[in-house]
C-alpha positions in Angstrom: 93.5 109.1 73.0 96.2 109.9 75.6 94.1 112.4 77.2 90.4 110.7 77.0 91.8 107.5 79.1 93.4 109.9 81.7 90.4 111.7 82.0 87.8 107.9 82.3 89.9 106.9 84.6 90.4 109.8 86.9 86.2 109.9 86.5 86.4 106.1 87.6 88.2 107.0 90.7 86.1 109.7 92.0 83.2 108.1 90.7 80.6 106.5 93.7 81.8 105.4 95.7 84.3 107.9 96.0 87.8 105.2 96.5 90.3 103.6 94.9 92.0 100.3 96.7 95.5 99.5 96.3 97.4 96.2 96.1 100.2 95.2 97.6 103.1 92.2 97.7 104.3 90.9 101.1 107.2 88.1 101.9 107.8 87.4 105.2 111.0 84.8 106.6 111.5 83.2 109.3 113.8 80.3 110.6 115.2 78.8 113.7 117.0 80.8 116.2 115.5 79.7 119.7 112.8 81.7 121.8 114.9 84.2 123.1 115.8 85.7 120.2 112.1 84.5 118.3 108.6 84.7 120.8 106.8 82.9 118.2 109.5 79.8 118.3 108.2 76.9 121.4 108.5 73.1 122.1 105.9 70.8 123.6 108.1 68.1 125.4 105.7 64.9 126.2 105.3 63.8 129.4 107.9 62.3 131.7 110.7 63.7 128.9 113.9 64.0 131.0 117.3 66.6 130.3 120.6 67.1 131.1 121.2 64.7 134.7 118.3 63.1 134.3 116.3 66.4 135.1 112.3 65.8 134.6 111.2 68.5 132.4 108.1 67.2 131.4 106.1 65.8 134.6 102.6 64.7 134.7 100.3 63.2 132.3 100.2 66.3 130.0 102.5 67.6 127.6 104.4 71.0 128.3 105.6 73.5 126.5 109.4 74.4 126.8 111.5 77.4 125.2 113.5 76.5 122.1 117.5 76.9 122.7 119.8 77.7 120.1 122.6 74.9 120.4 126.3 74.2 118.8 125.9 72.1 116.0 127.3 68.4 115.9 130.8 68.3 114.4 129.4 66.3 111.7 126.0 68.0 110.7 126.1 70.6 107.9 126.2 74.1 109.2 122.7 76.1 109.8 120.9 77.9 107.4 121.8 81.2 106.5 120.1 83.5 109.5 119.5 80.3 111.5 121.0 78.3 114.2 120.2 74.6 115.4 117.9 74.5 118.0 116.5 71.8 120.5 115.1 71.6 124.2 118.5 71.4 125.8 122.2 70.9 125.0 121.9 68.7 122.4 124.0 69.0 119.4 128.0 69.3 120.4 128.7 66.3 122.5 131.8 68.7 123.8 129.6 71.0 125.0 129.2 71.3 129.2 125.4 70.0 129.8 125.0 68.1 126.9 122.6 64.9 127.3 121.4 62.4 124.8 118.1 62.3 124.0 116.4 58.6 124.3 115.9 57.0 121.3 111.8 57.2 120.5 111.3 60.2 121.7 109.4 62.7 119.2 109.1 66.3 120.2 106.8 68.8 118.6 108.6 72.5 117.7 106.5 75.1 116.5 107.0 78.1 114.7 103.8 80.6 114.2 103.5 83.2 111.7 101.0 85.7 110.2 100.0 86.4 106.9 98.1 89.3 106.1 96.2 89.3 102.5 95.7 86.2 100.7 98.8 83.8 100.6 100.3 83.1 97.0 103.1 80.7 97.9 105.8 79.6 100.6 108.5 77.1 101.1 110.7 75.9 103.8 114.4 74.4 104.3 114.6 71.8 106.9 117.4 69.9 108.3 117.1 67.4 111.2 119.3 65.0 113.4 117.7 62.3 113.5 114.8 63.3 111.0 112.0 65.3 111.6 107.9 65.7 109.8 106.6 69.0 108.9 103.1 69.9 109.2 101.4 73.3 108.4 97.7 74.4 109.8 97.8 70.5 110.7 98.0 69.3 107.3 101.1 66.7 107.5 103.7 68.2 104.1 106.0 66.0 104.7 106.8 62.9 106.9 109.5 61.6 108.9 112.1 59.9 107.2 111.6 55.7 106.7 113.0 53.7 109.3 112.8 50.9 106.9 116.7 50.4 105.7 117.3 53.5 107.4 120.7 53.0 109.1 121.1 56.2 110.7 125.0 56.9 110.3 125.0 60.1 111.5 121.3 60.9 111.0 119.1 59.5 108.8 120.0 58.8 105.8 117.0 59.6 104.2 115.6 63.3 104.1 114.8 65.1 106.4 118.5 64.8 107.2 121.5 66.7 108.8 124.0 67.0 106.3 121.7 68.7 103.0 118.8 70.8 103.5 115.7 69.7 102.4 112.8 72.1 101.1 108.9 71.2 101.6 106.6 73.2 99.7 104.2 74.7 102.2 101.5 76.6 99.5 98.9 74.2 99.6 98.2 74.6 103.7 98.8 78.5 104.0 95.7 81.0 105.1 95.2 84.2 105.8 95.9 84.6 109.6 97.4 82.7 111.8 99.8 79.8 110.6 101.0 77.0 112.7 103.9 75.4 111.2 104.9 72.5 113.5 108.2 69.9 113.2 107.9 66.3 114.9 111.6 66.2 115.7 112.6 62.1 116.3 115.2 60.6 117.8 115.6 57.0 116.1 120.1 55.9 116.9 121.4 58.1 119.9 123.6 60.7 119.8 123.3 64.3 119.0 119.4 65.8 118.2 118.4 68.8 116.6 116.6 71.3 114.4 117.2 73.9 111.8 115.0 76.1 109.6 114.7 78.9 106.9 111.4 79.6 105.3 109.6 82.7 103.4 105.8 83.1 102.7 104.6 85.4 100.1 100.9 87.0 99.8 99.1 89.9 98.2 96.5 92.2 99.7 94.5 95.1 99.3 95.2 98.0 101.4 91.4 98.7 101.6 89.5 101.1 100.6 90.9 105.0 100.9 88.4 107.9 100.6 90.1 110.9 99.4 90.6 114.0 101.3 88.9 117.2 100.8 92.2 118.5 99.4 92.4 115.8 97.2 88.8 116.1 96.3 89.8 119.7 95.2 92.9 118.7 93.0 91.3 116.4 91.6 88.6 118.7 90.4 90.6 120.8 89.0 92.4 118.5 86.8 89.6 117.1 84.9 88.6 120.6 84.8 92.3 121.3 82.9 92.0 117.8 81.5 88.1 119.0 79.6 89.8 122.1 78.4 92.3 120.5 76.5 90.5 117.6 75.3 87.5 120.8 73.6 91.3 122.6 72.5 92.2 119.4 70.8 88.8 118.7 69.2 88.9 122.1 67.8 92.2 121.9 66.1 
């Protein structure tokens, strides 16, 4: 029996037209750790937002996009992510820190993170934390929204995830596709103080490596085992 499946399926593989495909498991991670060290990390700052002195950053009518920085985390936030740091748009986070502003409260920030996913995604999460809170959106599907301002006191952030102090993870399976993904964080500031952002998230997928058409070589080795594979099969029969 052993030898008559080896033999079908070797006959399967060469039969027309002539390939076999292969498939394959992918995860791929990403978090935040600014532009510098991550092209595919940005922030679009809306118009007329200001930084450290009062600085314009943003001017015009139109929203611009700005490089993520990784900042020194407030004294009292939890520390980042394992493989992360806390980002933002400027000094931020450490009030000790030389340059650091505070970010008007209202202001909501967009920061982006792209990734590609090649195959068909299976499944994908991500750990957020946030000063004050933040939304998460994937492919423009909102996942999760910002925290309630409803009761919402703020104490250090909000008090309600997304918050600073425990990482909060938002399934992100149900928006993922093949290609391109857009994962994007509306980063608020709701009571003063320090403001940032920090990430760790992993996709998974499965793909075909496509078709492969054996080699002539192959073709030849391949032969001559279902040659070998015939002999035995008539040797067994005869015993």
């Amino acid at each position: 029996m052993r030898i008559s499946m080896s033999l079908k399926s070797i006959t399967l593989c060469l039969a027309a037209p002539l390939y076999c495909a292969i498939a394959s498991a992918d995860t791929i991670s990403f978090s935040s750790v600014g532009t510098a060290a991550d092209p595919n990390e940005s922030v679009t700052l809306a118009p007329g937002t200001s930084g450290f002195g009062g600085v314009l950053l943003c001017p015009g009518n139109t929203p611009c996009t700005a490089n993520a920085l990784a900042i020194d985390q407030h004294p009292f936030w939890a520390s980042p992510l394992p493989g992360s740091s806390w980002i933002s748009y400027g000094i931020t986070g450490d009030p000790a820190d030389s340059g650091y502003f505070v970010v008007p409260n209202g202001e909501v920030e967009t920061f982006t993170e792209t990734f590609f996913v090649t195959g068909t995604p299976t499944s994908g999460s991500v750990q957020v934390m946030s000063d004050d809170s933040t939304s998460v959106s994937l492919n423009g599907v909102l996942l999760m929204a910002e925290a309630s301002q409803v009761g919402n006191k703020y104490s250090v952030c909000s008090d309600f995830p997304i918050t600073c102090t425990t990482p909060t993870t938002v399934d992100l399976t149900s928006a993922l596709q093949p290609g391109l993904n857009v994962l994007t964080f509306g980063l608020a500031q709701r009571n003063a103080v320090s403001y940032g952002l920090d990430f760790v998230g992993t996709v998974n997928s499965s793909s075909g490596s496509g078709p492969g058409v054996p080699e002539p070589a192959s073709m030849v080795l391949l032969g001559s085992g279902l040659m070998g594979l015939g002999v035995a099969k008539r040797r067994k029969a005869r015993q």
